[in-house]
PyMOL commands that place a pseudoatom at each C-alpha (Angstrom):
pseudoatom trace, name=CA, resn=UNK, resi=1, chain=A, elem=C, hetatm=0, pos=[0.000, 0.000, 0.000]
pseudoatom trace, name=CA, resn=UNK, resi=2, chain=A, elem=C, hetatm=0, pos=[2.947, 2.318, 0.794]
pseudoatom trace, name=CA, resn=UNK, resi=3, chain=A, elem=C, hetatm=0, pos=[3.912, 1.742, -2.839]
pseudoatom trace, name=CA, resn=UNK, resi=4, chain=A, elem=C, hetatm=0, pos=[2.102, 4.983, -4.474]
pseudoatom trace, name=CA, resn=UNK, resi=5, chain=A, elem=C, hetatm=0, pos=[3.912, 6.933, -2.325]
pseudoatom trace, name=CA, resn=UNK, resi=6, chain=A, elem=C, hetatm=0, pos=[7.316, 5.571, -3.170]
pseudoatom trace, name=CA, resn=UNK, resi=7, chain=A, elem=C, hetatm=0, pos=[9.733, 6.976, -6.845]
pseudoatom trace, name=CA, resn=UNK, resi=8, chain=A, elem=C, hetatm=0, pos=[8.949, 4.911, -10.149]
pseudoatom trace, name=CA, resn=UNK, resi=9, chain=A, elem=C, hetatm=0, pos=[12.020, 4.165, -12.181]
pseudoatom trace, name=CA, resn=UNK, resi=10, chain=A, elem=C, hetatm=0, pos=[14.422, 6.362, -10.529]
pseudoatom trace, name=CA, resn=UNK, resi=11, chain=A, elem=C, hetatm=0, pos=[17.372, 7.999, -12.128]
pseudoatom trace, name=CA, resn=UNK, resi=12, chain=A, elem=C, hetatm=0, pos=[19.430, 4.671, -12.543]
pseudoatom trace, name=CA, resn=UNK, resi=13, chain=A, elem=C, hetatm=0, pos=[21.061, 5.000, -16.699]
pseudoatom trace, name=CA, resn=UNK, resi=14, chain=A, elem=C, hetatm=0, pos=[22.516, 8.092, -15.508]
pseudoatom trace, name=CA, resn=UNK, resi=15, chain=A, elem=C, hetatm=0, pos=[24.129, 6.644, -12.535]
pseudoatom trace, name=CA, resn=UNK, resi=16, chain=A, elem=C, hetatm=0, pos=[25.443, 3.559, -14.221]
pseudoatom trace, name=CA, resn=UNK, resi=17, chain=A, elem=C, hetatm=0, pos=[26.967, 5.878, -16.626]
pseudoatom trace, name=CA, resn=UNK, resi=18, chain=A, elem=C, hetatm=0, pos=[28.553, 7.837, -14.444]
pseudoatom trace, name=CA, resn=UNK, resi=19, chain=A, elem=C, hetatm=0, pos=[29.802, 5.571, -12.796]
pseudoatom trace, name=CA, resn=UNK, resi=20, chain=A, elem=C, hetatm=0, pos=[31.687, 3.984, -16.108]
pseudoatom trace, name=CA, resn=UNK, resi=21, chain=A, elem=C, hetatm=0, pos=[33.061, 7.349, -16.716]
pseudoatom trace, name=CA, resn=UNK, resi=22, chain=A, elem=C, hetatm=0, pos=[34.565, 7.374, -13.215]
pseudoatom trace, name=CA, resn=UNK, resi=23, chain=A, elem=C, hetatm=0, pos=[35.885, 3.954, -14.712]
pseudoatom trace, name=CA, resn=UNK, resi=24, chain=A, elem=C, hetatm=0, pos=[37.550, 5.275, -17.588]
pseudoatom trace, name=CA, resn=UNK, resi=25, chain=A, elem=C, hetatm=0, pos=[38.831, 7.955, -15.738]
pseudoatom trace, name=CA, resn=UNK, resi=26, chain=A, elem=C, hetatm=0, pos=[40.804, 5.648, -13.276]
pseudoatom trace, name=CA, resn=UNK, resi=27, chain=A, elem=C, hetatm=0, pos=[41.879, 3.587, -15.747]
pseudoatom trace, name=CA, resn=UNK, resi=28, chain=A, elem=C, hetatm=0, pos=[43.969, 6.262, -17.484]
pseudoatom trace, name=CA, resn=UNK, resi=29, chain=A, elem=C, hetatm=0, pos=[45.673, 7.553, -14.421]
pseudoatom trace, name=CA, resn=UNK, resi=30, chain=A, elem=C, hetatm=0, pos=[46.730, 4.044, -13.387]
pseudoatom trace, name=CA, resn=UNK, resi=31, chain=A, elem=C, hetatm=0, pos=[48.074, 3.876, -17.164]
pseudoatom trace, name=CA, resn=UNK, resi=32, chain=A, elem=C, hetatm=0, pos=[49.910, 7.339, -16.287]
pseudoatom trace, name=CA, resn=UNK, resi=33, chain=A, elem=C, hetatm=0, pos=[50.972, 6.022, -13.181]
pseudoatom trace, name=CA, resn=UNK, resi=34, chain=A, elem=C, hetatm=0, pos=[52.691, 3.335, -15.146]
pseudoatom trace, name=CA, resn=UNK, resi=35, chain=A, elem=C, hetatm=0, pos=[54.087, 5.625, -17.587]
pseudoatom trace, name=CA, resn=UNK, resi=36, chain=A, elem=C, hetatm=0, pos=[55.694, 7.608, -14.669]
pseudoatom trace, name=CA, resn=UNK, resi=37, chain=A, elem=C, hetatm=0, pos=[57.164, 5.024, -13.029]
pseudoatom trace, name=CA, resn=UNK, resi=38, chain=A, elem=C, hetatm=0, pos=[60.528, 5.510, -12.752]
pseudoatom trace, name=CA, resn=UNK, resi=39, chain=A, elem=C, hetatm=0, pos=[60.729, 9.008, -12.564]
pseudoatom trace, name=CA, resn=UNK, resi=40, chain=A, elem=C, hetatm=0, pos=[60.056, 11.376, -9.796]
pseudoatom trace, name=CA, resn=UNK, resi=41, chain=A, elem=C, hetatm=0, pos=[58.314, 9.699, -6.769]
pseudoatom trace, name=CA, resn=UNK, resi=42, chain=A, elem=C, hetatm=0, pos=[55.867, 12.769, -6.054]
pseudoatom trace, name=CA, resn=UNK, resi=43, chain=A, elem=C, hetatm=0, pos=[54.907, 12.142, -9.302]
pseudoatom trace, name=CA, resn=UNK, resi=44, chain=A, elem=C, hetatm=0, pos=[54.137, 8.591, -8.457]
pseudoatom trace, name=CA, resn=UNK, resi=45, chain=A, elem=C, hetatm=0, pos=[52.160, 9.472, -5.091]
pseudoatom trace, name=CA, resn=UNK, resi=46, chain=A, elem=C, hetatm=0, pos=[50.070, 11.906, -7.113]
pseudoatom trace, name=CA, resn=UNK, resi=47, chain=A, elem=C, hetatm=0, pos=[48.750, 10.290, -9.500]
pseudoatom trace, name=CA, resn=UNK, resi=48, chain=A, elem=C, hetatm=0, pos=[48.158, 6.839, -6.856]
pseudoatom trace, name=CA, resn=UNK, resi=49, chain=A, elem=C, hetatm=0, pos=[45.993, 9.829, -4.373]
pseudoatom trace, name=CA, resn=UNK, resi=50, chain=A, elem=C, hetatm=0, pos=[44.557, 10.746, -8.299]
pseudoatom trace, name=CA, resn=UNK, resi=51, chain=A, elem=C, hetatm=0, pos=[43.243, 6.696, -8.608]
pseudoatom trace, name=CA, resn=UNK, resi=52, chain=A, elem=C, hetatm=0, pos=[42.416, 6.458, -4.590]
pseudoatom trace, name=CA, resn=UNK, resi=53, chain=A, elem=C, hetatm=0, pos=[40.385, 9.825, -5.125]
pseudoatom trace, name=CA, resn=UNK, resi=54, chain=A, elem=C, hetatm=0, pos=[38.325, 8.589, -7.923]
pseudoatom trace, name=CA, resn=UNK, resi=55, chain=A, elem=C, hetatm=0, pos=[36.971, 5.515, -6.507]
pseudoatom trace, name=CA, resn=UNK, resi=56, chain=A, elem=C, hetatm=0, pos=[36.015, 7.216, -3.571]
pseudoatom trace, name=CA, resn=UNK, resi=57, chain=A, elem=C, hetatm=0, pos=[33.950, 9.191, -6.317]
pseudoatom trace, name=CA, resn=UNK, resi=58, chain=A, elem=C, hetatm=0, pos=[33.116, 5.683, -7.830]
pseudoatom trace, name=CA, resn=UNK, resi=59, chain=A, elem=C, hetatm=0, pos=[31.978, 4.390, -4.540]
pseudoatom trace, name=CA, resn=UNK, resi=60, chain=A, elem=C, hetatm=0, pos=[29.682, 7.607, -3.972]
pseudoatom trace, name=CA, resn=UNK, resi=61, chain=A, elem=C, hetatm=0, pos=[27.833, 7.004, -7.095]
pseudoatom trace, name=CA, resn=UNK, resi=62, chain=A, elem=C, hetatm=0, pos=[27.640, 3.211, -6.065]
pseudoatom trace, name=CA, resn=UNK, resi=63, chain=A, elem=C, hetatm=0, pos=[26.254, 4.236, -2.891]
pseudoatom trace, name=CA, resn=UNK, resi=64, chain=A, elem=C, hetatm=0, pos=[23.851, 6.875, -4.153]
pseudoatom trace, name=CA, resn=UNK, resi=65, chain=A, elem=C, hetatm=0, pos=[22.614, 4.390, -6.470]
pseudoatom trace, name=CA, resn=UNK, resi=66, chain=A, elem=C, hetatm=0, pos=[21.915, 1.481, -3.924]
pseudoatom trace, name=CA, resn=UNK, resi=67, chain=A, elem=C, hetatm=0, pos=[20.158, 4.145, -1.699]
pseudoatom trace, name=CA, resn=UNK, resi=68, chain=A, elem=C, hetatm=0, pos=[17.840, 5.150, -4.602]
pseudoatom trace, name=CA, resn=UNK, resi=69, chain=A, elem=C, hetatm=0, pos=[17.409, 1.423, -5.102]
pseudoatom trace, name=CA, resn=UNK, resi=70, chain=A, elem=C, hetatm=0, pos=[15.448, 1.251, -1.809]
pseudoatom trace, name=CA, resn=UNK, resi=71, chain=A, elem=C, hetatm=0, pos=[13.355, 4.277, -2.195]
pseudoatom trace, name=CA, resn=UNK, resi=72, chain=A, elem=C, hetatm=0, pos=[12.396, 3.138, -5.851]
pseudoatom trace, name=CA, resn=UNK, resi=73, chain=A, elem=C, hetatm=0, pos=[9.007, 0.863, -6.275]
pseudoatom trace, name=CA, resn=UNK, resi=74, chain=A, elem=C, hetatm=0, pos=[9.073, 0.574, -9.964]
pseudoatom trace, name=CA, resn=UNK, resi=75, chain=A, elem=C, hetatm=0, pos=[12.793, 0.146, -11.214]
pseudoatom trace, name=CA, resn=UNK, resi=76, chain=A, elem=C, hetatm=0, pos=[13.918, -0.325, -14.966]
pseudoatom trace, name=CA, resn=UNK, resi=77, chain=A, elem=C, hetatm=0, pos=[15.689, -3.111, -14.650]
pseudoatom trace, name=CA, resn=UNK, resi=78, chain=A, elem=C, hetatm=0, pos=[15.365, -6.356, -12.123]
pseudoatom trace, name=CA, resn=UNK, resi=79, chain=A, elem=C, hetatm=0, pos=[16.262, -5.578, -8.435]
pseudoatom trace, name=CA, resn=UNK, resi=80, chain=A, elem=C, hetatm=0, pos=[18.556, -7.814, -8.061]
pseudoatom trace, name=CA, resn=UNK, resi=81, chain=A, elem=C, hetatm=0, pos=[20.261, -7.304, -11.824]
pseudoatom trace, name=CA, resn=UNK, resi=82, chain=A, elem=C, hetatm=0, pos=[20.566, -3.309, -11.166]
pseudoatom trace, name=CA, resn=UNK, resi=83, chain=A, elem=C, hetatm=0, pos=[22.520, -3.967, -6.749]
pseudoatom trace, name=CA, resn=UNK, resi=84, chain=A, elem=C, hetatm=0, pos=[24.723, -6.966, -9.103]
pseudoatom trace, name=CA, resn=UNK, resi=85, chain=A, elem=C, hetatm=0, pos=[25.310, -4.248, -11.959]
pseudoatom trace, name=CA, resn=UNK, resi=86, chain=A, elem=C, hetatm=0, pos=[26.319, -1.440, -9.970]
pseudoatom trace, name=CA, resn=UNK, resi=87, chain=A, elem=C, hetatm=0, pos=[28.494, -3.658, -7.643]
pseudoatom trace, name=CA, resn=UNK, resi=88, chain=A, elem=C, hetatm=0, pos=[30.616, -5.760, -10.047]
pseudoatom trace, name=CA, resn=UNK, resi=89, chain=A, elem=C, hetatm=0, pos=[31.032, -1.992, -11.668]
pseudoatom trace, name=CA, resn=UNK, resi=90, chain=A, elem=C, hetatm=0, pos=[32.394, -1.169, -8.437]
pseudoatom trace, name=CA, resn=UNK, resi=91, chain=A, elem=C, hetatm=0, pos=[34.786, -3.755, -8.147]
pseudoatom trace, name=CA, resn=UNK, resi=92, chain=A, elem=C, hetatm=0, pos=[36.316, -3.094, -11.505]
pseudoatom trace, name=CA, resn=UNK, resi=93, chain=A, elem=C, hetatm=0, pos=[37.474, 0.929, -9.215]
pseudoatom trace, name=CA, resn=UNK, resi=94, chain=A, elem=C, hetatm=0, pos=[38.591, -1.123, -6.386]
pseudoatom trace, name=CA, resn=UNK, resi=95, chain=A, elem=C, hetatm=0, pos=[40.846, -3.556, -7.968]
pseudoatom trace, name=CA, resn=UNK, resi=96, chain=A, elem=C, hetatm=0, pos=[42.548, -0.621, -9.942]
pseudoatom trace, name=CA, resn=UNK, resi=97, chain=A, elem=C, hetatm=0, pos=[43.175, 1.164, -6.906]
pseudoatom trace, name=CA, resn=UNK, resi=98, chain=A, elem=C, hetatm=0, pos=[44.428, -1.897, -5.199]
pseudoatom trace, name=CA, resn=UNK, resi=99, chain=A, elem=C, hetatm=0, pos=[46.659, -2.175, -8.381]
pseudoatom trace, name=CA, resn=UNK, resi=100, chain=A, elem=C, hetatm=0, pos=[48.106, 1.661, -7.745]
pseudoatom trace, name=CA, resn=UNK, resi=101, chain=A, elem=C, hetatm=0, pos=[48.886, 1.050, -4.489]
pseudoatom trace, name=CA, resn=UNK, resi=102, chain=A, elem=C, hetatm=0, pos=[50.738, -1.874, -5.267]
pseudoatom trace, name=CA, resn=UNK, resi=103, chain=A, elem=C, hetatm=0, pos=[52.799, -0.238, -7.427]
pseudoatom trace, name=CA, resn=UNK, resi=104, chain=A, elem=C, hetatm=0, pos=[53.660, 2.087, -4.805]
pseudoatom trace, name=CA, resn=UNK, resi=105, chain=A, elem=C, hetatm=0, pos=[53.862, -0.187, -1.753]
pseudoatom trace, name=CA, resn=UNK, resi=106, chain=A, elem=C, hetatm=0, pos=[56.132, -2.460, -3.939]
pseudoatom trace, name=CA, resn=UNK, resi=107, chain=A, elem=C, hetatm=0, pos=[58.389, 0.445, -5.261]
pseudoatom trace, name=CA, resn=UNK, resi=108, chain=A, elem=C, hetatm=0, pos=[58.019, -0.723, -8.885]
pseudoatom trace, name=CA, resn=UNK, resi=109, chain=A, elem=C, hetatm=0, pos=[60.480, 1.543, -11.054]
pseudoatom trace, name=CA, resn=UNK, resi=110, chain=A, elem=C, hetatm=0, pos=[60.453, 0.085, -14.172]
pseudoatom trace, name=CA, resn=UNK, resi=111, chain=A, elem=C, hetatm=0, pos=[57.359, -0.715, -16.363]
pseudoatom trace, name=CA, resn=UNK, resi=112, chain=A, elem=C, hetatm=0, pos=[57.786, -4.225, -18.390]
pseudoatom trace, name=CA, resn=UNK, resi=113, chain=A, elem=C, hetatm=0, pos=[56.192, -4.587, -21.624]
pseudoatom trace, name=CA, resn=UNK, resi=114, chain=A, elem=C, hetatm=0, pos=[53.733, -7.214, -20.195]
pseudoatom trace, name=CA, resn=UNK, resi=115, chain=A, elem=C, hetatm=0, pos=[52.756, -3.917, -17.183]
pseudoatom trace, name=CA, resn=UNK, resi=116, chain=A, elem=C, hetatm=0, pos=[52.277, -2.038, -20.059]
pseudoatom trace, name=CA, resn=UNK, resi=117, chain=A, elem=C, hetatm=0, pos=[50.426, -4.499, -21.981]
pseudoatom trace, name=CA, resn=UNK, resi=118, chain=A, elem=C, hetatm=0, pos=[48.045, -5.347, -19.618]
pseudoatom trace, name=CA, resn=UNK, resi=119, chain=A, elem=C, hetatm=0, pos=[47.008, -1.690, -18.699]
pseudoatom trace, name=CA, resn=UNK, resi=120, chain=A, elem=C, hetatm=0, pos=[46.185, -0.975, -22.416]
pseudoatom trace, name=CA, resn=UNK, resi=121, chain=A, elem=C, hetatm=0, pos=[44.029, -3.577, -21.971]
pseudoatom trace, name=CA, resn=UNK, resi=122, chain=A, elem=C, hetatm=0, pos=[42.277, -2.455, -19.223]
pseudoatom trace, name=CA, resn=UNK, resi=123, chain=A, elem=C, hetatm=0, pos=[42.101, 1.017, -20.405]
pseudoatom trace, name=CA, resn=UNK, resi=124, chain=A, elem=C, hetatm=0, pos=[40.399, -0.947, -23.373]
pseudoatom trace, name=CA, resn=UNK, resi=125, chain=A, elem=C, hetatm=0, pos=[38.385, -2.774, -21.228]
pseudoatom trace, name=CA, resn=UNK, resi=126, chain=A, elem=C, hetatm=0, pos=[36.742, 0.121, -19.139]
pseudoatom trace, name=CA, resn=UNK, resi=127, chain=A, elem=C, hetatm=0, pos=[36.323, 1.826, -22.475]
pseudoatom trace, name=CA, resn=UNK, resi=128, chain=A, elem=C, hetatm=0, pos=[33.891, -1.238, -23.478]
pseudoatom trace, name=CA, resn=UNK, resi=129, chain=A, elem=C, hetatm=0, pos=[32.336, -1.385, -20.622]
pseudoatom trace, name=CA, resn=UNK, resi=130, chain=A, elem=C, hetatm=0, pos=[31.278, 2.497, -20.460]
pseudoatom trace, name=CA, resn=UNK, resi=131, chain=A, elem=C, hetatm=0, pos=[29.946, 1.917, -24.831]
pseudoatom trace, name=CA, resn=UNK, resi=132, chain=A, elem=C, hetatm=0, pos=[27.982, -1.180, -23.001]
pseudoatom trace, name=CA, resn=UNK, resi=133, chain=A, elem=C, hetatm=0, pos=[26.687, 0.432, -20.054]
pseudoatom trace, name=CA, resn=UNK, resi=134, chain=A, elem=C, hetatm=0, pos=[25.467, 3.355, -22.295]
pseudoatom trace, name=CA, resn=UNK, resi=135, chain=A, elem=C, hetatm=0, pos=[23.338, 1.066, -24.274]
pseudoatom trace, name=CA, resn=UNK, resi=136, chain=A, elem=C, hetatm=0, pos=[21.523, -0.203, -21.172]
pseudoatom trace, name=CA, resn=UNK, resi=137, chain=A, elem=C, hetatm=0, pos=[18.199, 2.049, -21.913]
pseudoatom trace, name=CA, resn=UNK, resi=138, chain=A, elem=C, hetatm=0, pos=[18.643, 1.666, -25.475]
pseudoatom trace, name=CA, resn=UNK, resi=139, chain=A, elem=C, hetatm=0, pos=[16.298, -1.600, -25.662]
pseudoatom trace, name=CA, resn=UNK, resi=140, chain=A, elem=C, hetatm=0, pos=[16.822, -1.003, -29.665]
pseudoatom trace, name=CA, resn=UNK, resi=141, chain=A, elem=C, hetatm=0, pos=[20.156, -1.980, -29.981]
pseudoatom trace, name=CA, resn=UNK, resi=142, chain=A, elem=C, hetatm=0, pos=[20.568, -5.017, -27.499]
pseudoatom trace, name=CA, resn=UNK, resi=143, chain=A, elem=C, hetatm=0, pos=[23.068, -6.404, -30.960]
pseudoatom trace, name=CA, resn=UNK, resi=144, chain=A, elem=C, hetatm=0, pos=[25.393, -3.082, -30.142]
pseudoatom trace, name=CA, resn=UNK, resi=145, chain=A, elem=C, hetatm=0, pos=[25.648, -4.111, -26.954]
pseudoatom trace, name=CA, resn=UNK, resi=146, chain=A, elem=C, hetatm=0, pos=[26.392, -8.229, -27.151]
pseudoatom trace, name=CA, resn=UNK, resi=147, chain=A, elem=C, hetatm=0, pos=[29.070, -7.397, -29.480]
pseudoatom trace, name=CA, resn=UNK, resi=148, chain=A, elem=C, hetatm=0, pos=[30.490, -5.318, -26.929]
pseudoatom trace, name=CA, resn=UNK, resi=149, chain=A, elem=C, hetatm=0, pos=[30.290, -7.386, -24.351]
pseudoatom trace, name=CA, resn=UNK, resi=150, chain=A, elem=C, hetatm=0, pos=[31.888, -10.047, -26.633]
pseudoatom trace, name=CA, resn=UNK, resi=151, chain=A, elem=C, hetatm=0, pos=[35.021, -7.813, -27.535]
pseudoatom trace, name=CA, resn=UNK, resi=152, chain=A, elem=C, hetatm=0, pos=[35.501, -7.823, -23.140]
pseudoatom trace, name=CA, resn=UNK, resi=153, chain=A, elem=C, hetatm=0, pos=[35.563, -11.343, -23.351]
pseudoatom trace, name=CA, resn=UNK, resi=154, chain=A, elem=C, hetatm=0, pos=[38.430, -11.252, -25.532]
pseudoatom trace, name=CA, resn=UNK, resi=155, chain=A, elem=C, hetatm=0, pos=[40.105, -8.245, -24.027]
pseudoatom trace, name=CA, resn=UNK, resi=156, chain=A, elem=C, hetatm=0, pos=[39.907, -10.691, -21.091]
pseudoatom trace, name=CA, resn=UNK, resi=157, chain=A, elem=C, hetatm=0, pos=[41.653, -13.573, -23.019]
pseudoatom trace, name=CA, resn=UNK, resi=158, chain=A, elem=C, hetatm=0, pos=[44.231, -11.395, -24.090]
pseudoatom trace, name=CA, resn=UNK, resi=159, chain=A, elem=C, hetatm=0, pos=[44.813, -10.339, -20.462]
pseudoatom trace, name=CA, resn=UNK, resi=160, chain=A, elem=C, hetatm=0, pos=[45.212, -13.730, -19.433]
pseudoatom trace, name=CA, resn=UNK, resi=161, chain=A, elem=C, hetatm=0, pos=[47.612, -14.702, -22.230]
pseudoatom trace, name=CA, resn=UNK, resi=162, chain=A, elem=C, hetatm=0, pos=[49.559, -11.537, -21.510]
pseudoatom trace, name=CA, resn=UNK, resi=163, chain=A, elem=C, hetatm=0, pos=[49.995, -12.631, -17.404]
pseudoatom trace, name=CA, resn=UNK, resi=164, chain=A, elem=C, hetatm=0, pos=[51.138, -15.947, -18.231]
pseudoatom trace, name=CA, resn=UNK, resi=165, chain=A, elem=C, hetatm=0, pos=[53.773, -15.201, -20.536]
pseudoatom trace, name=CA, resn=UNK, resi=166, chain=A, elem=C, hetatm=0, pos=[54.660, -12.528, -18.098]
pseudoatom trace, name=CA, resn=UNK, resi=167, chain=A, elem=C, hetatm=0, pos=[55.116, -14.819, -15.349]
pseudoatom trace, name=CA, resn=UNK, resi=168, chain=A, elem=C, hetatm=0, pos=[56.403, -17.433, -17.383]
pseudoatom trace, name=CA, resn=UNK, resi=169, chain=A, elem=C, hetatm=0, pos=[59.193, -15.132, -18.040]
pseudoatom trace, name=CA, resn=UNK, resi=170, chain=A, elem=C, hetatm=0, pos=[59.838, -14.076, -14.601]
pseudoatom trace, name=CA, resn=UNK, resi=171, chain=A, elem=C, hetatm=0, pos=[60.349, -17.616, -13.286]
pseudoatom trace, name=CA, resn=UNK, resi=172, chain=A, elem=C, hetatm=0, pos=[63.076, -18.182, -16.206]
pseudoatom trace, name=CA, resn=UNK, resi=173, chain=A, elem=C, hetatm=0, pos=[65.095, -15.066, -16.160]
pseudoatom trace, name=CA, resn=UNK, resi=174, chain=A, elem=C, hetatm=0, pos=[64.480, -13.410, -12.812]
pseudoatom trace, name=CA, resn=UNK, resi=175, chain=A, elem=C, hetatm=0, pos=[67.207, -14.764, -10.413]
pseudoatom trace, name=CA, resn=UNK, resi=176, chain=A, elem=C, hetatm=0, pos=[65.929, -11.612, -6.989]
pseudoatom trace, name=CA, resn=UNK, resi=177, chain=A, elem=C, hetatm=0, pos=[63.031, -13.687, -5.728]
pseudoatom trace, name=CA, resn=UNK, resi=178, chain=A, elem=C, hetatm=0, pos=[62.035, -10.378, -4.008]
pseudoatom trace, name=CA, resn=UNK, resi=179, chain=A, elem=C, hetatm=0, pos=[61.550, -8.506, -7.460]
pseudoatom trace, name=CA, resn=UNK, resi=180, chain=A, elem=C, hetatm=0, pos=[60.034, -12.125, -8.492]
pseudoatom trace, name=CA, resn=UNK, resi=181, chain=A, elem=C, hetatm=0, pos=[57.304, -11.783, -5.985]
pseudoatom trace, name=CA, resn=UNK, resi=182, chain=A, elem=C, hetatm=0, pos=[57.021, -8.415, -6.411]
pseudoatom trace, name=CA, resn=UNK, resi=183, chain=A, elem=C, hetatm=0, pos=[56.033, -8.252, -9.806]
pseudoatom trace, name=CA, resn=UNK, resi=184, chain=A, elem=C, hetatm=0, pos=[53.994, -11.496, -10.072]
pseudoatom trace, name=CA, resn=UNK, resi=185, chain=A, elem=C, hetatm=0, pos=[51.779, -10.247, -7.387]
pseudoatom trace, name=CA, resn=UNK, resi=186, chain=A, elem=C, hetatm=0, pos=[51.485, -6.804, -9.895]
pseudoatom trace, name=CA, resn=UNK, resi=187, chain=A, elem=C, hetatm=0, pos=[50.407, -8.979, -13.006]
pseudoatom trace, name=CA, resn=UNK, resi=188, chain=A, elem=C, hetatm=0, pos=[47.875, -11.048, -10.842]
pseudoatom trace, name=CA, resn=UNK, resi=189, chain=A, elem=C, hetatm=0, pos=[46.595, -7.560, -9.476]
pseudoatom trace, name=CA, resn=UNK, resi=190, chain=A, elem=C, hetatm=0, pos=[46.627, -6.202, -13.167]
pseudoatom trace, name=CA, resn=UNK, resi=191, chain=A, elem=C, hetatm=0, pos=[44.797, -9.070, -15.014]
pseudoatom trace, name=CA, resn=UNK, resi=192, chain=A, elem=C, hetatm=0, pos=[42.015, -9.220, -12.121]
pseudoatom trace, name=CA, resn=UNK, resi=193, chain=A, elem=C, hetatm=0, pos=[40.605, -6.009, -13.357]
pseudoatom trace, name=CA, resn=UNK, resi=194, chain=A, elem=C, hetatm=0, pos=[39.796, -7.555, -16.629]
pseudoatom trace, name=CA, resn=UNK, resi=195, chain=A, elem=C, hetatm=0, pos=[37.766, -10.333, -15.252]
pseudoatom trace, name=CA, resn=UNK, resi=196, chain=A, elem=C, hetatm=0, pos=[36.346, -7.379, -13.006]
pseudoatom trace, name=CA, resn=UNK, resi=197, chain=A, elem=C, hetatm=0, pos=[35.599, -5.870, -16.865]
pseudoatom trace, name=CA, resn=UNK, resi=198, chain=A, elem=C, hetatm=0, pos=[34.238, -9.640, -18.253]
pseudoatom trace, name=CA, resn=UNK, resi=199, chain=A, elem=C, hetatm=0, pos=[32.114, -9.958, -14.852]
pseudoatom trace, name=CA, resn=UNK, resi=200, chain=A, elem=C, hetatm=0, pos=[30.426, -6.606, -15.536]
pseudoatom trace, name=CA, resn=UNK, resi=201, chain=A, elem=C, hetatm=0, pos=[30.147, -8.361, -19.469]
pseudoatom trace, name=CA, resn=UNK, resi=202, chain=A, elem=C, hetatm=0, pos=[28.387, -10.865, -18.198]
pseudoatom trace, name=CA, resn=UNK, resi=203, chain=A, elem=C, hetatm=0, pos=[25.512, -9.245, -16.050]
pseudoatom trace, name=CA, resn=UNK, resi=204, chain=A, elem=C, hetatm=0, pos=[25.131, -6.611, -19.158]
pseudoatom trace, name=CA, resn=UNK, resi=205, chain=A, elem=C, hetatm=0, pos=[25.321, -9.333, -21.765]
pseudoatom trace, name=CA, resn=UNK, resi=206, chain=A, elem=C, hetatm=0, pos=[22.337, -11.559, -19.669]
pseudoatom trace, name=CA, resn=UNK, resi=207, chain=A, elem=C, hetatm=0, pos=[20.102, -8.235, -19.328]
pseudoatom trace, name=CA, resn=UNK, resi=208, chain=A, elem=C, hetatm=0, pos=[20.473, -7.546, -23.043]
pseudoatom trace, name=CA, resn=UNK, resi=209, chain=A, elem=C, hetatm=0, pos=[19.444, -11.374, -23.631]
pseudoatom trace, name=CA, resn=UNK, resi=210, chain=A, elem=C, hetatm=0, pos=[16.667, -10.917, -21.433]
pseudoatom trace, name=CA, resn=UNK, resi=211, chain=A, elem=C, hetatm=0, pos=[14.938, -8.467, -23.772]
pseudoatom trace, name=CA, resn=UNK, resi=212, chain=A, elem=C, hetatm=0, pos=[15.500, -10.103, -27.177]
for i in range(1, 212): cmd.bond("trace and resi %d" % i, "trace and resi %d" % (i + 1))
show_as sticks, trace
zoom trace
């Protein structure tokens, strides 16, 4: 009975798209932050505050969005498919973070190819998943958005191909098992993001099947 009183659909597209921009966003300082590595360590701390500072914005948006989730009676999408959306979005912020501060607990001065090969593909990544989030209200062009989601599944197999080799390399020519550790621990960091990316895929790619 309370329901007439309670929001219908509620401002959700626009949150979920903010939200990816805040994605992109972090995604290109930690690719900065890799890029500076090596060079002057204020520079370093910056840009890791820069990443920390953004998915505190991320996690306001995810917060703002559960809370609306709540007040809302009639919501565009399933409950339970908008709290999984916005979470595994969330995620994606928080493992990039986790990555910059790695980077900075660790000291890593040098970026390796594979580093610098698997943040293009996360930049890459949270570039698909902002096009796919877009097309959430766009109920016309659910074929836009499966082929999206299907280039983050392969972003995500390139990640994984990318780690391997990197740590396949690191066990044969690395003789510190300090820096071993050390950078092992980065790549695992590094390619968890993209399943972060191929998680949000997923949840995007079953909603667009939904309403085929």
């Amino acid at each position: 009975m309370f329901g007439r009183f309670m929001p219908r659909e509620g401002r959700f597209f626009e949150l979920f798209n903010a939200h990816a921009e805040q994605t992109v966003i972090g995604a290109r300082s930690l690719r900065s932050l890799v890029e500076a590595l090596g060079g002057e360590g204020g520079s370093v701390r910056g840009l890791v505050d820069e990443v920390s500072a953004i998915e505190s914005r991320a996690d306001t948006i995810t917060r703002e969005t559960v809370t609306l989730l709540h007040k809302t009676f009639i919501t565009p999408l399933d409950r339970d498919e908008i709290h999984r959306l916005i979470s595994r979005m969330d995620d994606i912020l928080d493992l990039i973070e986790s990555a910059a501060l790695s980077l900075s607990v660790y000291d890593i001065r040098r970026a390796t190819p594979e580093l610098r090969q698997l943040v293009d593909i996360i930049v890459s990544c949270c570039d698909r998943v902002k096009s796919a989030v877009a097309l959430v209200s766009d109920t016309g062009n659910i074929d836009g958005m499966l082929k999206t989601c299907a280039e983050l599944s392969r972003l995500e197999s390139d990640a994984d191909r990318v780690m391997r080799n990197a740590i396949g390399r690191l066990f044969r020519d690395e003789q510190d098992m300090r820096e071993l550790i050390r950078m092992k621990a980065i790549y695992e960091v590094l390619e968890s993001v993209t399943d972060a990316c191929q998680a949000v895929g997923n949840i995007l790619e079953g909603i667009a099947l939904e309403n085929t």
